[in-house]
Each structure stands twice: as structure tokens, then as C-alpha cells.
VEXDREN-2710 file (C-alpha; in Angstrom, 1 decimal):
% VEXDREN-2710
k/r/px/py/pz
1/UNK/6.1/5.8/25.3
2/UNK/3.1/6.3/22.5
3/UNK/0.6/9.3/23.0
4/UNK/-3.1/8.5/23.6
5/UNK/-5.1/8.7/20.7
6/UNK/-8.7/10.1/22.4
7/UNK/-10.4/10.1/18.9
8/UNK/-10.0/7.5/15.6
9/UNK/-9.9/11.2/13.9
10/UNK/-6.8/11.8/15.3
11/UNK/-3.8/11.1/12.9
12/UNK/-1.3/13.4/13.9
13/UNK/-1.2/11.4/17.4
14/UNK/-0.7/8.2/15.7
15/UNK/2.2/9.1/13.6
16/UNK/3.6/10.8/16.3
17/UNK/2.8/9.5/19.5
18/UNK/5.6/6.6/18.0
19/UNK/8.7/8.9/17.6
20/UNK/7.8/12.4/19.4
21/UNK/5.7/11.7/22.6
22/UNK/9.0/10.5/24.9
23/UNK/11.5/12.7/23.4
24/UNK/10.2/16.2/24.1
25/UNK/8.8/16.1/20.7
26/UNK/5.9/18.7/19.4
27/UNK/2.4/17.4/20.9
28/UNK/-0.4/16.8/17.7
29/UNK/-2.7/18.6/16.6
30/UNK/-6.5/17.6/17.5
31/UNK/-9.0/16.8/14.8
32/UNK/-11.7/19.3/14.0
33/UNK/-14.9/18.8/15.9
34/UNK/-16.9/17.9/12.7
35/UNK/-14.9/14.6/12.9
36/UNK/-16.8/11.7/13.7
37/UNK/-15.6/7.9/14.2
38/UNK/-15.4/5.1/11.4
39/UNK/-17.3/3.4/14.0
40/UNK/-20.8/5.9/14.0
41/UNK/-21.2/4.5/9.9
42/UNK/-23.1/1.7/10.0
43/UNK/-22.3/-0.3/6.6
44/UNK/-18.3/0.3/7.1
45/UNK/-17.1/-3.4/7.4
46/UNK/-13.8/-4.0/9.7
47/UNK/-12.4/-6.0/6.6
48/UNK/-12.7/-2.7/4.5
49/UNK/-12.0/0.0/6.6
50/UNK/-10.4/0.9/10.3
51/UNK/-12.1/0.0/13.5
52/UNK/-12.4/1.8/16.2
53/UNK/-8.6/1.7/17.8
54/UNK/-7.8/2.6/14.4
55/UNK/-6.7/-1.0/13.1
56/UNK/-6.7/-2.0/9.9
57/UNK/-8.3/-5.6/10.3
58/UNK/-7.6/-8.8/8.6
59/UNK/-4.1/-7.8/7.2
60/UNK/-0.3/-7.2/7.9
61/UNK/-0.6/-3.7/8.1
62/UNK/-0.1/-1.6/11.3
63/UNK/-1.5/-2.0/14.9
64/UNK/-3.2/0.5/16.7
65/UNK/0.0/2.5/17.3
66/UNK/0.4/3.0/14.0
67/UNK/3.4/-0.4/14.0
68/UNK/3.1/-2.8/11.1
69/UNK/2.6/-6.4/12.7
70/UNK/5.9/-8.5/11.7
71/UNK/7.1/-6.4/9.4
72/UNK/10.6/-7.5/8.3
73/UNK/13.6/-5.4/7.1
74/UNK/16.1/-2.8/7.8
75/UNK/16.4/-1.3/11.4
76/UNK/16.2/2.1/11.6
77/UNK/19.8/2.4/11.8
78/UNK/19.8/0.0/8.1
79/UNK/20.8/-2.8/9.8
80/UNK/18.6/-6.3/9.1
81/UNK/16.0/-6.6/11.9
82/UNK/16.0/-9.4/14.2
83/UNK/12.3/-10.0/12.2
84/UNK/14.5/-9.8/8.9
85/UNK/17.2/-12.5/10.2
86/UNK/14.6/-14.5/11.5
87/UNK/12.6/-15.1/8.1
88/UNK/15.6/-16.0/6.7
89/UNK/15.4/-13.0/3.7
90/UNK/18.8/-13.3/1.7
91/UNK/19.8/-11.9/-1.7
92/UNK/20.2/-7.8/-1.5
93/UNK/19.7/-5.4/1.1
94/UNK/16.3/-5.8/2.9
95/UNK/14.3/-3.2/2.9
96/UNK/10.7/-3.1/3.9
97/UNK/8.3/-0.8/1.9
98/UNK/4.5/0.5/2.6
99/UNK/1.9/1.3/0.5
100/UNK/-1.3/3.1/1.6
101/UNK/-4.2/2.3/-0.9
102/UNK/-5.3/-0.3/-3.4
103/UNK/-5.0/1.6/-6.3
104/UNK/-2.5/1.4/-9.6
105/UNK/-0.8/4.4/-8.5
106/UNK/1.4/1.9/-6.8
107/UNK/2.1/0.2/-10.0
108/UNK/5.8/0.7/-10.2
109/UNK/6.2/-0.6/-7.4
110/UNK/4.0/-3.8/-7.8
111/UNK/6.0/-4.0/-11.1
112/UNK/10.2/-3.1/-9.6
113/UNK/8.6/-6.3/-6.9
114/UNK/6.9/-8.7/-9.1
115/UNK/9.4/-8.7/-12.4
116/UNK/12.5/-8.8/-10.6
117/UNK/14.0/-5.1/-10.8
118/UNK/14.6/-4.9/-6.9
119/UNK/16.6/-8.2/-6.9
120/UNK/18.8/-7.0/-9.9
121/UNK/19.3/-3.5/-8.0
122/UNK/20.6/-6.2/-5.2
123/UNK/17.6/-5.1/-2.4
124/UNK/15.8/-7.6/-1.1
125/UNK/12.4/-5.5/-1.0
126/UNK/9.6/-6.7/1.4
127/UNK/6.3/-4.6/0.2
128/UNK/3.3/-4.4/2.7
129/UNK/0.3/-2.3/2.6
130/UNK/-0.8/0.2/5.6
131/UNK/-3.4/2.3/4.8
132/UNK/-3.7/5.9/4.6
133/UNK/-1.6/7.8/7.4
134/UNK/-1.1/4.8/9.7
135/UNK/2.3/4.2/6.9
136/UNK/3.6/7.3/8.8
137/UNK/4.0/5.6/12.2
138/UNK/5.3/2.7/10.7
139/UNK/8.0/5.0/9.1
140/UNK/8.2/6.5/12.7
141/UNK/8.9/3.5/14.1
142/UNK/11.7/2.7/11.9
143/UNK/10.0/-0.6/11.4
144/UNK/9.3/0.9/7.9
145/UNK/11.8/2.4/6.2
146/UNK/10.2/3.8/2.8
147/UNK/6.7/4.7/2.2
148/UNK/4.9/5.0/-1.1
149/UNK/1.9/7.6/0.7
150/UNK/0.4/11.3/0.5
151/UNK/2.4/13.6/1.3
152/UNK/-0.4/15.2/3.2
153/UNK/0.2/12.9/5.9
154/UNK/4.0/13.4/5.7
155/UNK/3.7/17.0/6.2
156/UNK/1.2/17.2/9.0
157/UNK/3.8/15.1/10.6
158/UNK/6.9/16.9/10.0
159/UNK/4.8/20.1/10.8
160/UNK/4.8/18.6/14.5
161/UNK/8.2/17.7/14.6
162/UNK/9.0/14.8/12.6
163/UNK/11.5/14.6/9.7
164/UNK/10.4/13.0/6.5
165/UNK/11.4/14.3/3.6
166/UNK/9.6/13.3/0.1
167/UNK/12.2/11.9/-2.6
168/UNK/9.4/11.7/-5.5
169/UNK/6.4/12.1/-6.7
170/UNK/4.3/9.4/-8.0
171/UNK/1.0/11.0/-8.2
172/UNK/1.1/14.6/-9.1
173/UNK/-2.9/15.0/-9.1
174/UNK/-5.9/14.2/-7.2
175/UNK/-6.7/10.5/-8.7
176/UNK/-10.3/11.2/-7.6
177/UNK/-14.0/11.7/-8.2
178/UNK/-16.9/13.2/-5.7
179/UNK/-19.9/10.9/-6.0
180/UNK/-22.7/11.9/-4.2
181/UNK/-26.2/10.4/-3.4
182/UNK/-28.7/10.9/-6.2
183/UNK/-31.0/13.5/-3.8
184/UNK/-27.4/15.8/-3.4
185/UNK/-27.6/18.1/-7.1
186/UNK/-25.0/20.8/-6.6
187/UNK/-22.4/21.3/-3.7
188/UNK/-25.1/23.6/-1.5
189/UNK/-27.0/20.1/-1.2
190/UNK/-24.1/18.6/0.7
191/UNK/-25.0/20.7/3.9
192/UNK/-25.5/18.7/6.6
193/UNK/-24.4/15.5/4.9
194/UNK/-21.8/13.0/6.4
195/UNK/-19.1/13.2/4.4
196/UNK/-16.2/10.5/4.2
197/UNK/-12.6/10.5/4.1
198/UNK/-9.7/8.0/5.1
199/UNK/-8.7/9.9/8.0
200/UNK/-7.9/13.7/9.6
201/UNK/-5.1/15.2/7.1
202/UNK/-5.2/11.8/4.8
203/UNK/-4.6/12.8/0.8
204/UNK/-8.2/12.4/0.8
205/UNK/-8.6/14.8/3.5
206/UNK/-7.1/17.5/1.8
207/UNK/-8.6/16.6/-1.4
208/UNK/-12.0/17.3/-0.2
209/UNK/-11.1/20.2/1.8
210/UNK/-9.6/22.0/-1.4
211/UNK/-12.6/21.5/-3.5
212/UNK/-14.8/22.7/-0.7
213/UNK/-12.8/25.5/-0.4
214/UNK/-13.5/26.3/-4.1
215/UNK/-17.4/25.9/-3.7
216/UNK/-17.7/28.0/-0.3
217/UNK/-18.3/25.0/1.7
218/UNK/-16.4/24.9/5.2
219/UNK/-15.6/21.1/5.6
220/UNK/-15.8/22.6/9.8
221/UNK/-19.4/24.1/10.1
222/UNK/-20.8/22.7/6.8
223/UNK/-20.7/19.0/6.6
224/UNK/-20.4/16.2/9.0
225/UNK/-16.3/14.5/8.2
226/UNK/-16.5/10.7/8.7
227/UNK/-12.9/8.9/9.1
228/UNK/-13.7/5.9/7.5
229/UNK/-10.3/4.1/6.7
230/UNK/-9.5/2.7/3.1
231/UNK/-10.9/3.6/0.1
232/UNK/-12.5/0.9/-0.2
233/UNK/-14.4/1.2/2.9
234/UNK/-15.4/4.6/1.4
235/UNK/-16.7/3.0/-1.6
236/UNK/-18.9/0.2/0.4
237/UNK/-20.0/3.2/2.5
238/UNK/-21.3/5.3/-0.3
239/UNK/-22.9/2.0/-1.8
240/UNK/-24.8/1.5/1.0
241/UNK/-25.8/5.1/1.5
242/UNK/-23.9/5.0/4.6
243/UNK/-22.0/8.4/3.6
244/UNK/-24.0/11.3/1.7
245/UNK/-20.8/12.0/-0.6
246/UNK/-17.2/11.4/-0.7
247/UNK/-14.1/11.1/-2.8
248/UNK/-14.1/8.0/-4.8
249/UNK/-10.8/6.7/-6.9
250/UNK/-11.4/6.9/-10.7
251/UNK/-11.1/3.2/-11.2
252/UNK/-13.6/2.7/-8.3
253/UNK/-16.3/5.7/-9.4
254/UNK/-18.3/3.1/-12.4
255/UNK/-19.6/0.6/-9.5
256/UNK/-20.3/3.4/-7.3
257/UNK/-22.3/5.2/-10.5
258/UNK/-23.9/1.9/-11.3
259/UNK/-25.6/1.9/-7.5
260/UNK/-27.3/5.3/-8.3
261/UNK/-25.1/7.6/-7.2
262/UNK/-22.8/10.4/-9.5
263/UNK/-20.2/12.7/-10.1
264/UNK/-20.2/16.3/-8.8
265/UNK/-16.9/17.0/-9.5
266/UNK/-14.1/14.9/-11.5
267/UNK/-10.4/16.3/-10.0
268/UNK/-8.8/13.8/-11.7
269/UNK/-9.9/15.4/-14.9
270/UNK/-8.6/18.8/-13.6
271/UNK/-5.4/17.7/-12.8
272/UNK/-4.7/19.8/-10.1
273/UNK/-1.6/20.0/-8.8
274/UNK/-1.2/17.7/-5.8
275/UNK/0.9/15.2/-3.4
276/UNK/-1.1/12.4/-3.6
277/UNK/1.5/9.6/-3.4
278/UNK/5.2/10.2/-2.8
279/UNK/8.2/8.0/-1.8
280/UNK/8.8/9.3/1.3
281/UNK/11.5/8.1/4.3
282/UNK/13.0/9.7/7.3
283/UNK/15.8/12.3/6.1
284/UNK/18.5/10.3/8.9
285/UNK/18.3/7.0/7.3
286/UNK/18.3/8.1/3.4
287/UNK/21.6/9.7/4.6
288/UNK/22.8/6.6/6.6
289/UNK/21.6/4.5/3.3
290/UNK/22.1/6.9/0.4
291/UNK/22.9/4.3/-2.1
292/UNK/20.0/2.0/-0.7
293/UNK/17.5/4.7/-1.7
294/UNK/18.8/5.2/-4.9
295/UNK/18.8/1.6/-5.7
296/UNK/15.0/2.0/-5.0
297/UNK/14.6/5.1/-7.0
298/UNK/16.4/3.6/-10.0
299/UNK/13.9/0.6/-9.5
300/UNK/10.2/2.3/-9.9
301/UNK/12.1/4.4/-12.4
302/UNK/13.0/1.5/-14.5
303/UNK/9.5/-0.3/-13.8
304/UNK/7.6/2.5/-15.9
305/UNK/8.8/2.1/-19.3
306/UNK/8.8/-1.6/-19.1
307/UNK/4.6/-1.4/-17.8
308/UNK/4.2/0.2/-20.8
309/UNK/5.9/-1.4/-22.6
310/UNK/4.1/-4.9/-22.0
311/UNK/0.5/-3.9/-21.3
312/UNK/-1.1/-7.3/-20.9
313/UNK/1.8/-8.2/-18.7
314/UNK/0.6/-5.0/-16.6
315/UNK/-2.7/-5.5/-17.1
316/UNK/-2.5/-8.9/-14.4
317/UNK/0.0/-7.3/-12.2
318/UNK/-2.7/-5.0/-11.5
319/UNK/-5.4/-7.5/-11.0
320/UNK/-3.2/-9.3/-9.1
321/UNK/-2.0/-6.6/-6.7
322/UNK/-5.9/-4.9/-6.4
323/UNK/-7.2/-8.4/-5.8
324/UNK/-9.8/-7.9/-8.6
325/UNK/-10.1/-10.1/-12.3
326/UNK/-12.1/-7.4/-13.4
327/UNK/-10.7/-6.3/-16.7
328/UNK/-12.5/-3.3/-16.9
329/UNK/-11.1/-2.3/-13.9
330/UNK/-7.7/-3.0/-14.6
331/UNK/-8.1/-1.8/-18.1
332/UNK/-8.8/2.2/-16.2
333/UNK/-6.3/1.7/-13.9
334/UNK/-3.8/1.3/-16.4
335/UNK/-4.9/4.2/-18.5
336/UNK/-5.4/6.5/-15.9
337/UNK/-2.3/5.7/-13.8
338/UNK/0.4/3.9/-15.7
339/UNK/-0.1/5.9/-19.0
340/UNK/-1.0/9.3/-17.4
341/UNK/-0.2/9.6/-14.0
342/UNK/2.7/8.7/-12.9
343/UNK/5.4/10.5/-14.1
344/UNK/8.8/9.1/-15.8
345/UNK/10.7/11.2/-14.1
346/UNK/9.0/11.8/-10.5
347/UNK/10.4/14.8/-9.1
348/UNK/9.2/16.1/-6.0
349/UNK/7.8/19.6/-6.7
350/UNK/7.6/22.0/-3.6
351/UNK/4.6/23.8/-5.1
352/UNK/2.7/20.6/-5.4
353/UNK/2.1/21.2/-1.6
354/UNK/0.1/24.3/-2.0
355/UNK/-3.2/22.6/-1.2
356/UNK/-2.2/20.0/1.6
357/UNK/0.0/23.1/3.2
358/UNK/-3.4/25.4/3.4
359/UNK/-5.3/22.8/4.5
360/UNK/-2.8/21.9/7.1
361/UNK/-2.8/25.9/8.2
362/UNK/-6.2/26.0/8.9
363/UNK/-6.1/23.6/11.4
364/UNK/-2.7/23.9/12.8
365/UNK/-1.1/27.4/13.1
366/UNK/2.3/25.7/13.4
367/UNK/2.2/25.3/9.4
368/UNK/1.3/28.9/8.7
369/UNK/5.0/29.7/7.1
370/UNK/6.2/26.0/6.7
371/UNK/9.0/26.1/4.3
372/UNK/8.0/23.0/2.1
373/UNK/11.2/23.1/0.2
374/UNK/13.4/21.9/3.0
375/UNK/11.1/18.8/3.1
376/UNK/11.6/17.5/-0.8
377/UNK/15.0/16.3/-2.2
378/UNK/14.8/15.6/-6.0
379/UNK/17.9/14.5/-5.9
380/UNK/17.8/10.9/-6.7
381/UNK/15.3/11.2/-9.5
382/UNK/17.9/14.3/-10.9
383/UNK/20.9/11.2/-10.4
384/UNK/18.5/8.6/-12.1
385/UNK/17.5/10.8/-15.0
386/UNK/21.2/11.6/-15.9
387/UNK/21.9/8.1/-16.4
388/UNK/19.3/7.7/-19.0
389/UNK/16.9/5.5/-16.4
390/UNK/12.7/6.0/-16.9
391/UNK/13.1/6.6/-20.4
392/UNK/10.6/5.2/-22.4
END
């Protein structure tokens, strides 16, 4: 039985409706009435973003229900899939894998896929992207069985009931920019502006919420949120003036500043502390596949040193995976994210949580005293660092 999601803004319904809704689980939270549909921005194409039943079109990512279309792997239980069996995947353990935005901070794991690491750690890895918080119901589901995502999303759902636990932390900071129209000077100016984000308690969600918080904006009574899907829906949207301001990636924020508009705040440069994108999994099937998940651990761990090791070998795995020759791009990406970012030893810091936890609290009183701790396990980074793997 899946919950009925009555708005696009939604998302802790469509990562729990999957799991929760038929077996007496928590019922989600509503979005904030400031929330309006991908579908109200004109400019937001299907291709980019969500549409309105909360799809991601034109890709194998997940359905409406927040289920990957044929995904392949592991059952929840870690058994192959009747999917799995059926497209004849042989070679290692298979094990299906989401990842939530195009954007290097998933370069590890474009780099364990692409040069051969999860084939000599004996998993057969099958790696799909599902944007934003839709990953969630896909982990769920159990038709996904590791998620590379924010761990905002994780924690509005396991504030509801559900029980994901992050096992590192691949992006310790917001990897993000606020670009604005050129009319829109200082914060103030943003009253009454539609504002965009990927979707309701999305890392981009809380990124914007913190900063506002910090300006004494109210992201409720101040501004207009638009759900909007990917990032780069967000991007096309600000381009076409579409949104009045949003959070941009760095990589993205020159073609966005070429079409007029600019920077009021840089976060990235900050560095705030943040859970932008962790490897996160439900706690039951890590313990029913403990040495699986180390095997993919040991993996993104071992992918790091090598990336920088061979930067023009890194350089077109991240042209390859963002779909874009452009070398300037890449060129940021890999400065930003392989040589800053992401960490070589990604432990999963409780305090990191600070900022998606009070965002979460203002909206749902259920995370007002949420223990954050019970919900990390550094663990397998702790097992890979003692033998000597992510070292440089």
C-alpha cells in the first residue's frame, strides 16, 4: 500500500508511503504552505526536472512512488533480484547503487564503477541516478540497496519512522552558490521572490533554509519555495528568469553568471559543516550484508587516491558521467570536489547534522530531540582506514 502524495512538495510521503504507510508506520509530515509545484515554473523542462507526479522523465530513475524503473540487484533480503537474474549480471555480488545529482561529488563512485575497483572487491555494482529524495524510496523499497544522497533526506525519513543509517560522508559542506536575478542586491530583495529548490527537506532545502536563517529571512512567510527537481532544472530555471534566486552547484554558477545573474552568498567557500551526500542504506541489510558494504566502502575509498592521482584520467570520467565535454567544467569539478571535498577518510560526523536537524524541527516537532548519533556508523571507514586504504 503507498500513501497519497496530495502535493509534488511532499517528500516525506514519497519516501515513506513505500515502507511505512501499510505497516502502522509514522504518517509524513506535510510541506510548508509556501511550497508550490515544479509544475507552476514555466521554463522547468520535464527532461531537466520532475513533473508533476514527481517523475523524473526520460531516465531510469524512480516512478512516481519513489521505485527505480528496472532497477537490478540485491533484494532486500541481499539476495539477486528476479530483475538481477534476468539481465544475466555475473561476476561479484550485485548490488544496485543510486546517486541523486549530476555533480563530481559522486566521483568516487563514477571512478570504483568505471576503472574496475568494484569488480576486484568481487561486487558486481549496477549504478543508477534518482534524483534528489526520490533515492530514499528506492532504498525503501529495497529495490536499492545503497544510496550516495543528502542526508537531509535520510533524516526526515528516519525522523518518521524509517531506519537508514549514514556509513560516510562524502560531502562534508554545502557545494553551493545563491545566484540571484540582477534586480535582487542584498537578501531583503528576495521578499516575495520564488525561490527554487529540488524538493521539501532535499540537501538543497536545508541549504537554503540555514542561510536564510542567518539573514532573518523565514523561507515560510518570506519567499515563495518552488520544488523544482534536479539541479539542473534549477539552473535552466534561473536562466530563464523562471526562479528569482536559488542555490546553484559551484561547477554550474559561471553559465548562470554569464546569463546576468550573481552570487549573494558563496557556501561553498564557507565550508560549513553539512550532510550533503552520504552513503547511506537501511541499518537491516548492512547487518544482513556487512561484508558487502565494506566491500563498497573499501571501493570509493580506494577510488580517491587513484582520481588524483591520474587527473586527465579523472578529468573524462567526469565529462563522461556529467554528460558535458566542457573542460572548464570538468576542470572545477575536479578542483572543487575531487581535490577538496570529498574526504579520504569519509567519516560520518553526527554534528554535521546540526543544520538539516533544525531545519527538520521547525517543520516536524517529531525531530525536536532526535538523537543523530544512533543514525551514523563510522565504522567501516574506521575498518578501511586501519588497513591503510584512501591513503594518498
Amino acid at each position: 500500500m503507498i500513501c497519497s502524495v496530495r502535493s509534488l512538495g511532499v517528500v516525506v510521503a514519497s519516501v515513506l508511503g513505500l515502507a511505512l504507510a501499510g505497516c502502522g508506520g509514522a504518517a509524513p509530515a506535510s510541506a510548508p504552505a509556501s511550497v508550490a509545484p515544479a509544475a507552476s515554473v514555466p521554463g522547468a523542462s520535464a527532461a531537466a526536472g520532475a513533473s508533476a507526479a514527481g517523475k523524473p522523465s526520460g531516465q531510469s530513475g524512480a516512478s512516481a512512488a519513489g521505485k527505480p524503473s528496472g532497477v537490478a540487484g540485491e533484494s532486500a533480503a541481499g539476495k539477486p533480484s528476479a530483475a538481477a537474474q534476468a539481465s544475466g549480471q555475473s561476476g561479484g555480488t550485485p548490488l544496485t547503487v543510486a546517486y541523486s545529482e549530476l555533480t563530481a561529488t559522486h566521483a568516487t563512485l563514477w571512478g570504483a564503477k568505471d576503472w574496475g575497483i568494484f569488480d576486484a572487491n568481487g561486487l558486481n555494482v549496477d549504478v543508477r541516478l534518482i534524483e534528489s529524495s526520490l533515492g530514499v524510496g528506492a532504498l525503501l523499497s529495497g529495490q536499492v540497496q545503497i544510496g550516495s544522497m543528502g542526508g537531509s533526506e535520510m533524516l526526515a525519513a528516519d525522523v518518521n519512522g524509517a531506519d537508514l543509517v549514514m556509513y560516510a560522508l562524502i560531502s562534508p559542506v554545502y557545494p553551493y552558490k545563491f545566484e540571484a536575478q540582477p534586480g535582487i542586491k542584498t537578501p531583503a530583495d528576495l521578499k516575495g521572490k520564488k525561490i527554487g529548490i529540488s524538493r521539501f527537506g532535499s540537501s538543497s532545502d536545508t541549504a537554503t533554509r540555514a542561510w536564510f536563517k542567518t539573514v532573518g529571512l523565514d523561507a515560510d512567510k518570506d519567499v515563495t519555495i518552488v520544488q523544482i527537481g534536479s539541479l539542473a532544472a534549477r539552473v535552466a530555471a534561473l536562466k530563464t528568469g523562471a526562479l528569482d534566486g536559488a542555490v546553484c552547484g559551484t561547477t554550474d554558477a559561471a553559465q548562470v553568471e554569464a546569463a546576468g545573474l550573481h552570487p549573494l552568498v558563496d557556501l561553498a567557500a564557507a565550508k560549513i559543516p553539512a550532510v550533503n551526500d552520504g552513503i547511506i542504506a537501511q541499518r537491516a541489510w548492512v547487518e544482513a550484508n556487512h561484508d558487502t558494504m565494506q566491500k563498497f566502502i573499501d571501493s570509493i575509498m580506494e577510488a580517491k587516491p587513484r582520481e588524483k592521482a591520474d587527473k586527465p584520467r579523472t578529468l573524462a570520467l567526469i565529462k563522461k558521467w556529467l554528460k558535458d565535454d566542457d573542460p572548464a567544467k570538468a576542470e572545477v569539478s575536479y578542483e572543487y570536489f575531487v581535490d577538496t571535498v570529498i574526504p579520504d577518510a569519509p567519516y560520518p560526523p553526527a554534528q554535521n547534522f546540526k543544520d538539516a536537524l533544525d531545519v527538520l524541527a521547525a517543520q516536524n516537532p517529531k525531530a525536536k530531540g532526535f538523537d543523530v548519533s544512533k543514525v551514523v556508523d563510522p565504522s567501516f571507514v574506521q575498518s578501511a582506514v586501519n588497513r591503510g586504504i584512501g591513503k594518498s
